[in-house]
mmCIF file of the N, C-alpha and C atoms, coordinates in Angstrom:
data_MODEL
# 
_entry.id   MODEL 
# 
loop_
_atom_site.group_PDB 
_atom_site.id 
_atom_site.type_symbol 
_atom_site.label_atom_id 
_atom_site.label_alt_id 
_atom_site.label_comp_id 
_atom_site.label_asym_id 
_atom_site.label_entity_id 
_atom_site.label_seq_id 
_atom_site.pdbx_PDB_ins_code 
_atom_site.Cartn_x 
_atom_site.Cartn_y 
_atom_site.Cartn_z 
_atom_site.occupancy 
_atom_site.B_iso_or_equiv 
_atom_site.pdbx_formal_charge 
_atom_site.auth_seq_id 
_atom_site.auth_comp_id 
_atom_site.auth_asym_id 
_atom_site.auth_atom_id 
_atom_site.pdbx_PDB_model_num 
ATOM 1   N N  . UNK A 1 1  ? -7.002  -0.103  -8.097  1.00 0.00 ? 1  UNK A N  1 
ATOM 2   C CA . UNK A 1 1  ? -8.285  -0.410  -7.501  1.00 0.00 ? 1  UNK A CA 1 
ATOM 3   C C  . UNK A 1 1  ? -8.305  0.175   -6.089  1.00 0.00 ? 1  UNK A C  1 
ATOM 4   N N  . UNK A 1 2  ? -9.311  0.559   -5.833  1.00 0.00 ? 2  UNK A N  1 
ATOM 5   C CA . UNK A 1 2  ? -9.709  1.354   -4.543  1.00 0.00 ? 2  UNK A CA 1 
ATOM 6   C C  . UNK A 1 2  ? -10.114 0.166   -3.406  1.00 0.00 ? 2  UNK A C  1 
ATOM 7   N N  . UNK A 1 3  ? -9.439  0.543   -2.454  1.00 0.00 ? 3  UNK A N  1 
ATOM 8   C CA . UNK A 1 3  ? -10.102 -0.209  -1.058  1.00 0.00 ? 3  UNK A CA 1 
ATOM 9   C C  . UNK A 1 3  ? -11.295 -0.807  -1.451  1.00 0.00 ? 3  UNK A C  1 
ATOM 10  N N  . UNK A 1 4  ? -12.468 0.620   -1.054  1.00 0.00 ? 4  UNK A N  1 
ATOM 11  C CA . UNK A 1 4  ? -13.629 0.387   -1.110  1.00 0.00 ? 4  UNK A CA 1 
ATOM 12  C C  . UNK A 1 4  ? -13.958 -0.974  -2.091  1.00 0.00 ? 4  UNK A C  1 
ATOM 13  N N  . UNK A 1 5  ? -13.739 -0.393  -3.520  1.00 0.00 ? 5  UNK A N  1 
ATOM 14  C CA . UNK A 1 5  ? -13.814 -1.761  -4.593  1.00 0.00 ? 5  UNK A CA 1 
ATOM 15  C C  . UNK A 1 5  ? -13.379 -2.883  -4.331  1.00 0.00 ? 5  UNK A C  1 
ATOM 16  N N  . UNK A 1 6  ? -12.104 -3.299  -3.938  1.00 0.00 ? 6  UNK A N  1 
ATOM 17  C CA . UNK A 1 6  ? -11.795 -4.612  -3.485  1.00 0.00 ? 6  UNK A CA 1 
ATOM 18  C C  . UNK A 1 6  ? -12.777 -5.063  -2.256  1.00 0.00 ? 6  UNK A C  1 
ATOM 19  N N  . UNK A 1 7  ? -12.842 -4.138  -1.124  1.00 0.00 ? 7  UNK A N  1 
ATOM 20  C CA . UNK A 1 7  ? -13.691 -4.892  -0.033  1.00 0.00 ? 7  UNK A CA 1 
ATOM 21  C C  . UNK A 1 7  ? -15.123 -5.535  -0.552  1.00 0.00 ? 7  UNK A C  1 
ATOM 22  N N  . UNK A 1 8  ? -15.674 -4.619  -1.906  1.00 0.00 ? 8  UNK A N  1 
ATOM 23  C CA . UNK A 1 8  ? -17.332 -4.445  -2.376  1.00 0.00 ? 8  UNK A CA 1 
ATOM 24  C C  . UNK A 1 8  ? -17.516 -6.019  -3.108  1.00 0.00 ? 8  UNK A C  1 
ATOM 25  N N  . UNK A 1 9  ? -16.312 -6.389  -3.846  1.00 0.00 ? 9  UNK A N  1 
ATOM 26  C CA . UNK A 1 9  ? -16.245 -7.306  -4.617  1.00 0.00 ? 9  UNK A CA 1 
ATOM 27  C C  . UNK A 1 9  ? -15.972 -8.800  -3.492  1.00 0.00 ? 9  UNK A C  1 
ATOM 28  N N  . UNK A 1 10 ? -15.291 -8.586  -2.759  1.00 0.00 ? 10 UNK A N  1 
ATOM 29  C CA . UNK A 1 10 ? -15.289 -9.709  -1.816  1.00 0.00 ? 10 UNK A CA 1 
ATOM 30  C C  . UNK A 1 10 ? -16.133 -10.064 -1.263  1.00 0.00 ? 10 UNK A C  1 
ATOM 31  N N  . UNK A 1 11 ? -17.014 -9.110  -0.853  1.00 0.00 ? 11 UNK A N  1 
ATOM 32  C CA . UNK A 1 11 ? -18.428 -9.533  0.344   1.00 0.00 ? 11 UNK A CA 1 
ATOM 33  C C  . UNK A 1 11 ? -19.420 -9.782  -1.076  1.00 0.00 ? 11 UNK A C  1 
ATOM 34  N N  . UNK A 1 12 ? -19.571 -9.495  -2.228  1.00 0.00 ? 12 UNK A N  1 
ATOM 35  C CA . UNK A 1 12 ? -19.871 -9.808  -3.605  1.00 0.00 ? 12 UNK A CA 1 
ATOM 36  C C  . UNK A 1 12 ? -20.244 -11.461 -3.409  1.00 0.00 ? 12 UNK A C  1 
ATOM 37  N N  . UNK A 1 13 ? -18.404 -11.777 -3.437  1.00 0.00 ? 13 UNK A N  1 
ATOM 38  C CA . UNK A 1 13 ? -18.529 -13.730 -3.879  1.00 0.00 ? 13 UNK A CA 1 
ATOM 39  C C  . UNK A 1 13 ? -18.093 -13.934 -2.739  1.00 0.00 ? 13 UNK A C  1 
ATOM 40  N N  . UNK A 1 14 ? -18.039 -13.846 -1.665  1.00 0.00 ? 14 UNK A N  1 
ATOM 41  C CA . UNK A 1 14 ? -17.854 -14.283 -0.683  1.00 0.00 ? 14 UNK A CA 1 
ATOM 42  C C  . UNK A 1 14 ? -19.332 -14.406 0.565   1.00 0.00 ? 14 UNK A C  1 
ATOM 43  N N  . UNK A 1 15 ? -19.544 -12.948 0.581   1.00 0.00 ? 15 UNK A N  1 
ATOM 44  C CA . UNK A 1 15 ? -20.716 -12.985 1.315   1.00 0.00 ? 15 UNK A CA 1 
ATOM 45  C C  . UNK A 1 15 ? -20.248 -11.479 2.679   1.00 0.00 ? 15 UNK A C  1 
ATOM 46  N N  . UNK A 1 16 ? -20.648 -10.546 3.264   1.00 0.00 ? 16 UNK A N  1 
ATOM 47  C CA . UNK A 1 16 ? -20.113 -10.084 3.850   1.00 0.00 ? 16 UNK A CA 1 
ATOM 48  C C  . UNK A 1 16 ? -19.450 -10.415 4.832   1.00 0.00 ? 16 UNK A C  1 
ATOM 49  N N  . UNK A 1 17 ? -19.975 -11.556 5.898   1.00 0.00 ? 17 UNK A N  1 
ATOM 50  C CA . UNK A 1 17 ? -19.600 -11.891 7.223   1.00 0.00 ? 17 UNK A CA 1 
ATOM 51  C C  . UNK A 1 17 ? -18.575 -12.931 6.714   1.00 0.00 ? 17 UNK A C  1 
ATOM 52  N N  . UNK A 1 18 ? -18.386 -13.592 5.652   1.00 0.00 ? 18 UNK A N  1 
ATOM 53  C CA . UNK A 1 18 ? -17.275 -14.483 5.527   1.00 0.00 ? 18 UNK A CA 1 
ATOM 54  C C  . UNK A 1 18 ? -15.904 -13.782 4.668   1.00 0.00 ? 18 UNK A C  1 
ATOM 55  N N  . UNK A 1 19 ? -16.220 -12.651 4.070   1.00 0.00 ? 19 UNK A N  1 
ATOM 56  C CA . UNK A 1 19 ? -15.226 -12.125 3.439   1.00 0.00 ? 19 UNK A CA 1 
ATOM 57  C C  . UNK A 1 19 ? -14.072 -11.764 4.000   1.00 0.00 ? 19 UNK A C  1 
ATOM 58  N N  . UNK A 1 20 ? -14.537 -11.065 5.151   1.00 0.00 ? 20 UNK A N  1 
ATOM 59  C CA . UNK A 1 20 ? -13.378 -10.372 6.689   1.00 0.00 ? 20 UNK A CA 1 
ATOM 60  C C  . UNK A 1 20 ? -12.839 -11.743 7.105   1.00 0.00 ? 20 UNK A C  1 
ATOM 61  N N  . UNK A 1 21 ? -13.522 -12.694 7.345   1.00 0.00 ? 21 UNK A N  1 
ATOM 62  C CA . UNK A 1 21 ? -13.134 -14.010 7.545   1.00 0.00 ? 21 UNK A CA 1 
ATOM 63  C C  . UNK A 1 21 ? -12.181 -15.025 6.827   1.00 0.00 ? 21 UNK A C  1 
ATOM 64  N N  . UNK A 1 22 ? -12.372 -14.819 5.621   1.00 0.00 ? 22 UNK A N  1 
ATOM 65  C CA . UNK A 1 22 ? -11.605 -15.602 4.895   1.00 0.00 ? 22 UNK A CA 1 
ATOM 66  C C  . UNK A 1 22 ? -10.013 -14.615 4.425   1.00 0.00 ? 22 UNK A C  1 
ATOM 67  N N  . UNK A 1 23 ? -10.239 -13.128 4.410   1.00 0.00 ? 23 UNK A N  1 
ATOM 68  C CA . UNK A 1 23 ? -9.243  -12.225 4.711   1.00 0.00 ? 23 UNK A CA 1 
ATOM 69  C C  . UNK A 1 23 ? -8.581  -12.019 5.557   1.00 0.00 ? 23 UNK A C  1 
ATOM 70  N N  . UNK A 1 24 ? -8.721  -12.698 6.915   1.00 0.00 ? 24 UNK A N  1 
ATOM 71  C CA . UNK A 1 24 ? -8.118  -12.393 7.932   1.00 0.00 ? 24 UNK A CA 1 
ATOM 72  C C  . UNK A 1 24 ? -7.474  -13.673 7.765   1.00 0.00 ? 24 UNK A C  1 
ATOM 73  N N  . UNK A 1 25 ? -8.359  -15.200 7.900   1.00 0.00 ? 25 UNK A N  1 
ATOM 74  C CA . UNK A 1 25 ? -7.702  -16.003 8.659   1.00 0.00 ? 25 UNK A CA 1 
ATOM 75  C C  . UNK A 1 25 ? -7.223  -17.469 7.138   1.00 0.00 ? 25 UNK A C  1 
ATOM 76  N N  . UNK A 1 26 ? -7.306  -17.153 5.790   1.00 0.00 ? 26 UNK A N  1 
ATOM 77  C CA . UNK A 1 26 ? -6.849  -17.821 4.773   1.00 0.00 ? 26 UNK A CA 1 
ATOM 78  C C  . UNK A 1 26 ? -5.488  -17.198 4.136   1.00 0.00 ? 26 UNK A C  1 
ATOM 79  N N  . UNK A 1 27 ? -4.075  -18.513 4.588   1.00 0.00 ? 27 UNK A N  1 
ATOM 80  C CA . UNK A 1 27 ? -2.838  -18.047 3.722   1.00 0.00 ? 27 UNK A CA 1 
ATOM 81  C C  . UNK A 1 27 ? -3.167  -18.875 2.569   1.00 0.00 ? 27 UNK A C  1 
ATOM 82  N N  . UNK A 1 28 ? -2.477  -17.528 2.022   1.00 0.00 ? 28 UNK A N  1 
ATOM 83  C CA . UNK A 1 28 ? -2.437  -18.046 0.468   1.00 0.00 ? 28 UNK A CA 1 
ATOM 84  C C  . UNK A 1 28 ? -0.847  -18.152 -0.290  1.00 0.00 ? 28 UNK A C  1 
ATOM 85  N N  . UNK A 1 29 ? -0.893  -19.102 -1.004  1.00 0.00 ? 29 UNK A N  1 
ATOM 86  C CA . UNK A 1 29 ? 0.340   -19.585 -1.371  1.00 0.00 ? 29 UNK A CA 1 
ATOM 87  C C  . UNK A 1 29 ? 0.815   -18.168 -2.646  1.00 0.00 ? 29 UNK A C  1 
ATOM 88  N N  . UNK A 1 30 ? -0.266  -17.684 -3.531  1.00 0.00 ? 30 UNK A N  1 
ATOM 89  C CA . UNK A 1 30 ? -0.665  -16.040 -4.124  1.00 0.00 ? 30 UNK A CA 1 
ATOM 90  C C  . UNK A 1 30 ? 0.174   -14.979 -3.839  1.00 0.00 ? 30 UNK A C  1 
ATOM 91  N N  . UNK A 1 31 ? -0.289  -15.017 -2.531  1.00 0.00 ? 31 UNK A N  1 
ATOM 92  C CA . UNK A 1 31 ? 0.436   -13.616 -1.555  1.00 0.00 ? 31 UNK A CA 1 
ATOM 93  C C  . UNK A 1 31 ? 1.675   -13.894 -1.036  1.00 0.00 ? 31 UNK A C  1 
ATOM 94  N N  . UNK A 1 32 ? 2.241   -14.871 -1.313  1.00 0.00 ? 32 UNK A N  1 
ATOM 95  C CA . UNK A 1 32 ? 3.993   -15.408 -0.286  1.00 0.00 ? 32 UNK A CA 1 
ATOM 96  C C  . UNK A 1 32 ? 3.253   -15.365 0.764   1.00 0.00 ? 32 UNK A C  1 
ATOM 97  N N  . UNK A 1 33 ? 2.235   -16.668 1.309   1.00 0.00 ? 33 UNK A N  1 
ATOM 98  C CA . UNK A 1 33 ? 2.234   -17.233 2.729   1.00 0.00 ? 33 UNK A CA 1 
ATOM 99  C C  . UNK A 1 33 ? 1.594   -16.140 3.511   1.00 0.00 ? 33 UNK A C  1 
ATOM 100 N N  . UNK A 1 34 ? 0.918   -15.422 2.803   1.00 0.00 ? 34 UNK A N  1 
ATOM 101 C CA . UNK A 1 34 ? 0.047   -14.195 3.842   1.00 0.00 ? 34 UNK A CA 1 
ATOM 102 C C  . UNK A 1 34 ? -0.913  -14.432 3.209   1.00 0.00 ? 34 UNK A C  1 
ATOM 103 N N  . UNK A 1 35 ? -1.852  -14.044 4.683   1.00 0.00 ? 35 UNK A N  1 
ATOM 104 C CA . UNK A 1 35 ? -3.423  -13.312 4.339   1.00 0.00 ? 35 UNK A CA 1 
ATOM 105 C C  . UNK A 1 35 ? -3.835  -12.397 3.314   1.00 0.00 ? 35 UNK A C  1 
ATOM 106 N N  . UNK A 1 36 ? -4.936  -12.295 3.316   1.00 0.00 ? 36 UNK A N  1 
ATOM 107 C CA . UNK A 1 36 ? -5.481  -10.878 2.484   1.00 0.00 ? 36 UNK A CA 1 
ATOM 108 C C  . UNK A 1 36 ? -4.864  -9.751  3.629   1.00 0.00 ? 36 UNK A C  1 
ATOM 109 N N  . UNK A 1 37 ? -5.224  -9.606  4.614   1.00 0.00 ? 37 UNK A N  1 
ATOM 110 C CA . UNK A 1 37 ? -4.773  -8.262  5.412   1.00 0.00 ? 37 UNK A CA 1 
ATOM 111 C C  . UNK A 1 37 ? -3.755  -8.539  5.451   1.00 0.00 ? 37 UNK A C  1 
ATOM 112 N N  . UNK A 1 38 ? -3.135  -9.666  5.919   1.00 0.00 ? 38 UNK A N  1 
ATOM 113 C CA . UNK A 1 38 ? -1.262  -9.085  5.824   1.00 0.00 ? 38 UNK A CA 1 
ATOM 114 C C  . UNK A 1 38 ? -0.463  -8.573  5.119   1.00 0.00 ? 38 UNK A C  1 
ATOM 115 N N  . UNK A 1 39 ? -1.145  -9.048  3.718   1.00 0.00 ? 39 UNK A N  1 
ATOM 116 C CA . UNK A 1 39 ? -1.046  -8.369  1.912   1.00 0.00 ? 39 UNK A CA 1 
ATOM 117 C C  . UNK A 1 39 ? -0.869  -7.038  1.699   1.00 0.00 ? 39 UNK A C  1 
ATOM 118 N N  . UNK A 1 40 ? -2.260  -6.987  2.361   1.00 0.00 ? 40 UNK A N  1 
ATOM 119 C CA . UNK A 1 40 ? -2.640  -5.253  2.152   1.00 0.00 ? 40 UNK A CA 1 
ATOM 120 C C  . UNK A 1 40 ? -1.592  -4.565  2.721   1.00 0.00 ? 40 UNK A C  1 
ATOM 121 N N  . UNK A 1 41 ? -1.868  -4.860  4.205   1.00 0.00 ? 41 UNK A N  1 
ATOM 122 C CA . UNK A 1 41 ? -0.956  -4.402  5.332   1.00 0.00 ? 41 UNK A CA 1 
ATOM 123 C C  . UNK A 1 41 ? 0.443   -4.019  5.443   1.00 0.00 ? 41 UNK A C  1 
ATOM 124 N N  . UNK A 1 42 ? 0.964   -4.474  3.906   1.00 0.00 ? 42 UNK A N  1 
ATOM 125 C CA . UNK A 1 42 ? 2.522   -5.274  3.550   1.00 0.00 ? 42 UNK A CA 1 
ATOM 126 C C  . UNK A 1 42 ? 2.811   -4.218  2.321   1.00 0.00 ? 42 UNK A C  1 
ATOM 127 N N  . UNK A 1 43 ? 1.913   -3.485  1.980   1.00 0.00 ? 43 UNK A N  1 
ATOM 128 C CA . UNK A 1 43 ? 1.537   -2.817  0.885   1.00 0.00 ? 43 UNK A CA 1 
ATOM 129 C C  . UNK A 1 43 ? 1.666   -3.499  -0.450  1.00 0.00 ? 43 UNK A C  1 
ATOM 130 N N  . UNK A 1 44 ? 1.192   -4.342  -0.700  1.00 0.00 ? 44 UNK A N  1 
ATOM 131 C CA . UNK A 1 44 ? 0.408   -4.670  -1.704  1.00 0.00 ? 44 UNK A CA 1 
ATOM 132 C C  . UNK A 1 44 ? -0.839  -3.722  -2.440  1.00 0.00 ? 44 UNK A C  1 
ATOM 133 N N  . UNK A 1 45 ? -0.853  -3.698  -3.584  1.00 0.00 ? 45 UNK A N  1 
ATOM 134 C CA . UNK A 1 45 ? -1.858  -3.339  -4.553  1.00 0.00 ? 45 UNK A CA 1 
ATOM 135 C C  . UNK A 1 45 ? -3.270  -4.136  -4.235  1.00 0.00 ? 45 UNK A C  1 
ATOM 136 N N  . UNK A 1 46 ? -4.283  -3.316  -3.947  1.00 0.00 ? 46 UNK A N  1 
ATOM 137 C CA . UNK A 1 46 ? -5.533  -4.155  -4.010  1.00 0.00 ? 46 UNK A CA 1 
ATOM 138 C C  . UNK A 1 46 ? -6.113  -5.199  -5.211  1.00 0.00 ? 46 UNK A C  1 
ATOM 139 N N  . UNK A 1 47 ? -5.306  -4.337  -6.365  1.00 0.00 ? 47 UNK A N  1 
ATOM 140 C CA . UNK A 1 47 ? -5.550  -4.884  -7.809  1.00 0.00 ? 47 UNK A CA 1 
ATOM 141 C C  . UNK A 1 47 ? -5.402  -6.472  -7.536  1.00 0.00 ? 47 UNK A C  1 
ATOM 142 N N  . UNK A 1 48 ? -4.335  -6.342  -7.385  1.00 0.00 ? 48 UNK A N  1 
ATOM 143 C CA . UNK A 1 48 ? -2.955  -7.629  -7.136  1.00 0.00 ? 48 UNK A CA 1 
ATOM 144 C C  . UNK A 1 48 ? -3.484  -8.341  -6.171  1.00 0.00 ? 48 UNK A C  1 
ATOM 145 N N  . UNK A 1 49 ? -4.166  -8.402  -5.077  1.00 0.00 ? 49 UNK A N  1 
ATOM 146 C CA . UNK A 1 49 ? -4.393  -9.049  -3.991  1.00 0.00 ? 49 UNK A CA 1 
ATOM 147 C C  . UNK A 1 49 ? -6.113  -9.559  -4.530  1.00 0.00 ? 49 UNK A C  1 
ATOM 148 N N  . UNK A 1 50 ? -6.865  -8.482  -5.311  1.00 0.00 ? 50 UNK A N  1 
ATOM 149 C CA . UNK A 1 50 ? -7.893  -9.562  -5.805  1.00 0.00 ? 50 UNK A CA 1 
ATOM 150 C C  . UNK A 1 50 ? -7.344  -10.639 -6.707  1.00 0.00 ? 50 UNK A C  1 
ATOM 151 N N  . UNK A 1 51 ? -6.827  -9.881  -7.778  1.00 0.00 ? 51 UNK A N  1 
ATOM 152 C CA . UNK A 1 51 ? -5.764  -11.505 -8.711  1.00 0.00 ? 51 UNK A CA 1 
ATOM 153 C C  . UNK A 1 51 ? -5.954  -12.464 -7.953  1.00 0.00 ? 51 UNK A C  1 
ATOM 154 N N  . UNK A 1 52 ? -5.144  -12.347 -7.044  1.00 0.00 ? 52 UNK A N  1 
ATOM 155 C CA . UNK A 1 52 ? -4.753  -13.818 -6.147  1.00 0.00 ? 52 UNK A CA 1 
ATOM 156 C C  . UNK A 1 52 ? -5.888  -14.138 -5.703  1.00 0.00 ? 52 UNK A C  1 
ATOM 157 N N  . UNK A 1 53 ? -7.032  -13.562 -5.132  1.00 0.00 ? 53 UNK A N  1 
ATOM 158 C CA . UNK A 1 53 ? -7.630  -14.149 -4.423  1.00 0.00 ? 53 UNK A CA 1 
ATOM 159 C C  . UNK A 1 53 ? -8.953  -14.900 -5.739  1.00 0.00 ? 53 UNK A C  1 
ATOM 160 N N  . UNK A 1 54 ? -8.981  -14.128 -6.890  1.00 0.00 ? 54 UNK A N  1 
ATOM 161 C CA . UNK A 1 54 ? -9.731  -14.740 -8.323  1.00 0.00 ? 54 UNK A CA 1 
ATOM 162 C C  . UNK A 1 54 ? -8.972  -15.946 -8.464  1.00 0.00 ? 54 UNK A C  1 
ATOM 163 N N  . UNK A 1 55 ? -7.702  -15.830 -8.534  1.00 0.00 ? 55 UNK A N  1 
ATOM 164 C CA . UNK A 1 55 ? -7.334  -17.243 -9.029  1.00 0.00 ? 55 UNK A CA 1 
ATOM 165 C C  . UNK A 1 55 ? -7.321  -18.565 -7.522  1.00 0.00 ? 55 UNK A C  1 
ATOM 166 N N  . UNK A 1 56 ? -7.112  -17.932 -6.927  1.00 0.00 ? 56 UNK A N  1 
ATOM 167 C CA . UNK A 1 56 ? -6.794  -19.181 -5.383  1.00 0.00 ? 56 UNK A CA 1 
ATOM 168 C C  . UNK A 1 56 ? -8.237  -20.027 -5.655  1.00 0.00 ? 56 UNK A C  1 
ATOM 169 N N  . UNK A 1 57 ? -9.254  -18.784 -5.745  1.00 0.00 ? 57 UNK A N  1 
ATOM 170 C CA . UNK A 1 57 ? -10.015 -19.339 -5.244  1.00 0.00 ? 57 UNK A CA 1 
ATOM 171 C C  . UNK A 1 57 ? -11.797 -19.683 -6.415  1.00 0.00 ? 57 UNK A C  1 
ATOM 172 N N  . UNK A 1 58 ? -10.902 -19.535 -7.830  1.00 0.00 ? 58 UNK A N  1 
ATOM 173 C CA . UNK A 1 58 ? -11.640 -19.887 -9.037  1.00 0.00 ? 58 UNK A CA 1 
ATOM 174 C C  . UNK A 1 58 ? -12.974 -18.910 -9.276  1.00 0.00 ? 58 UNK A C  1 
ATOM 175 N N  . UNK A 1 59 ? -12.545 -17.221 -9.039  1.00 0.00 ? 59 UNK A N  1 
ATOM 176 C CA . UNK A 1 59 ? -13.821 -16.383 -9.277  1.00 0.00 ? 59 UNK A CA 1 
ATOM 177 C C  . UNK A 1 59 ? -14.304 -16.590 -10.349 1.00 0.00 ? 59 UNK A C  1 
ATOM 178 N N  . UNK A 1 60 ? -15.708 -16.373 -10.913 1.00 0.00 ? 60 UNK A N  1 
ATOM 179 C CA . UNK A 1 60 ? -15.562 -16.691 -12.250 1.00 0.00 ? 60 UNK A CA 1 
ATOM 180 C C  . UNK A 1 60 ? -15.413 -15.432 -12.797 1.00 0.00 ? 60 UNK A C  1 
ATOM 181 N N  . UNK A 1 61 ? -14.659 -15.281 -14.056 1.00 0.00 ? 61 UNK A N  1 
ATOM 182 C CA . UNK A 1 61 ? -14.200 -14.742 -15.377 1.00 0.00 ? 61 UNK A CA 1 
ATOM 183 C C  . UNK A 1 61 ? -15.204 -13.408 -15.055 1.00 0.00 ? 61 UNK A C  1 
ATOM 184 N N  . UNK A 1 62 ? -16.349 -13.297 -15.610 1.00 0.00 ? 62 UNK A N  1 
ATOM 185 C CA . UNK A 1 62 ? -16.960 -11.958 -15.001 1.00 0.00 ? 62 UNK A CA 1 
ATOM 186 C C  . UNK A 1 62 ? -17.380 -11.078 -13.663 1.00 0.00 ? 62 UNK A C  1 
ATOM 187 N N  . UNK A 1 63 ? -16.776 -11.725 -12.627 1.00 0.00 ? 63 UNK A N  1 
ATOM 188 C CA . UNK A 1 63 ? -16.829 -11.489 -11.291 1.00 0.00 ? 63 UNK A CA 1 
ATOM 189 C C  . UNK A 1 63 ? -14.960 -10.394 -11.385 1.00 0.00 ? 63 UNK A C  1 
ATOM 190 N N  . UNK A 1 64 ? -14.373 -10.990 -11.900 1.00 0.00 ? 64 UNK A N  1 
ATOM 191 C CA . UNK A 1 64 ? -12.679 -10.695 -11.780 1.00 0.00 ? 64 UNK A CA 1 
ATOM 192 C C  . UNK A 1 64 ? -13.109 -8.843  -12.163 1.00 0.00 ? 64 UNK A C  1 
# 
């Protein structure tokens, strides 16, 4: 999955101004105790870092 796509899908179910928000400043137990950017940052797969953030945070099934 491409940047672009992961960022498109977050501001999606999140909303834009809370997406950067909840990426910056929500650890997730998902990621081993990191953020979405620390994830990324850590090189993580975008694929992999939506996973976590579908399941943390109950996307629904056709949003994933």
């Amino acid at each position: 999955m491409r940047l672009t796509i992961f960022w498109e899908r977050m501001a999606d179910h999140f909303g834009a101004a809370y997406a950067d928000s909840f990426a910056r400043d929500h650890v997730m137990t998902e990621l081993g105790g990191r953020t979405v950017h620390q994830a990324l940052d850590a090189g993580w797969e975008a694929k992999d870092v939506w996973r976590a953030v579908c399941a943390s945070m109950d996307v629904p099934a056709d949003k994933r």
